[in-house]
C-alpha positions, 0 to 999 in steps of 0.5 A: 606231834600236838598237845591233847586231842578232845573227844567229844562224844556218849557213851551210847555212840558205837563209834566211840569205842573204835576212836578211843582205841586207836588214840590209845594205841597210838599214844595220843593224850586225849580227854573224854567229854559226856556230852550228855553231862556238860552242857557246855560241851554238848554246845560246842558239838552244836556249834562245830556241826552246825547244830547237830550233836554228832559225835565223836567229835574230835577237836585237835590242838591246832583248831581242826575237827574231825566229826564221826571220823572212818578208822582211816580218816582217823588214821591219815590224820594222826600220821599227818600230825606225826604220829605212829599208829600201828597195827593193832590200832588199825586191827581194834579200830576196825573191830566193829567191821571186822565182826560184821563181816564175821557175822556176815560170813558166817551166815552166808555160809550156813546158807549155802549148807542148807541148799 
């Protein structure tokens, strides 16, 4: 397993709440960067994504990057590095999809009762 994973993000990104989570569950030691509040880190964001402020963005020990990462390429690379991610990280990872589907679902429904 590697030292800290930086993560690089705002806190009005929606996607940072499912990353943080799955690192949390995971047990993976991590620091938050405000991109908004250090300018040089809103510079390295620039840097990594070719001028672009994506994020999150996560730099890991070993110098790889993944920017605005899926549940699952978050997940094939945390077991890749050894690490265990189980299942209620993959769950509350997944929790914006997991509502949008509800939602969804729900609506879809009450339309069919209408007709």
């Amino acid at each position: 397993m590697l030292d800290k994973v930086t993560v690089y993000a705002h806190p009005a990104c929606p996607m940072v709440y499912p990353v943080l989570e799955m690192l949390k569950r995971s047990q993976v030691e991590y620091e938050y960067i405000n991109i908004h509040e250090d300018y040089q880190a809103r510079a390295k964001v620039r840097e990594i994504n070719h001028g672009d402020e994506s994020v999150p963005t996560l730099v890991f020990a070993d110098g790889t990057t993944l920017t605005e990462p899926t549940s699952g390429q978050l997940e094939a690379k945390l077991i890749a590095l050894g690490y265990h991610v189980p299942l209620i990280a993959r769950i509350t990872s997944r929790l914006p999809q997991i509502i949008l589907l509800a939602i969804i679902l729900f609506a879809v429904l009450r339309f069919v009762e209408v007709i």
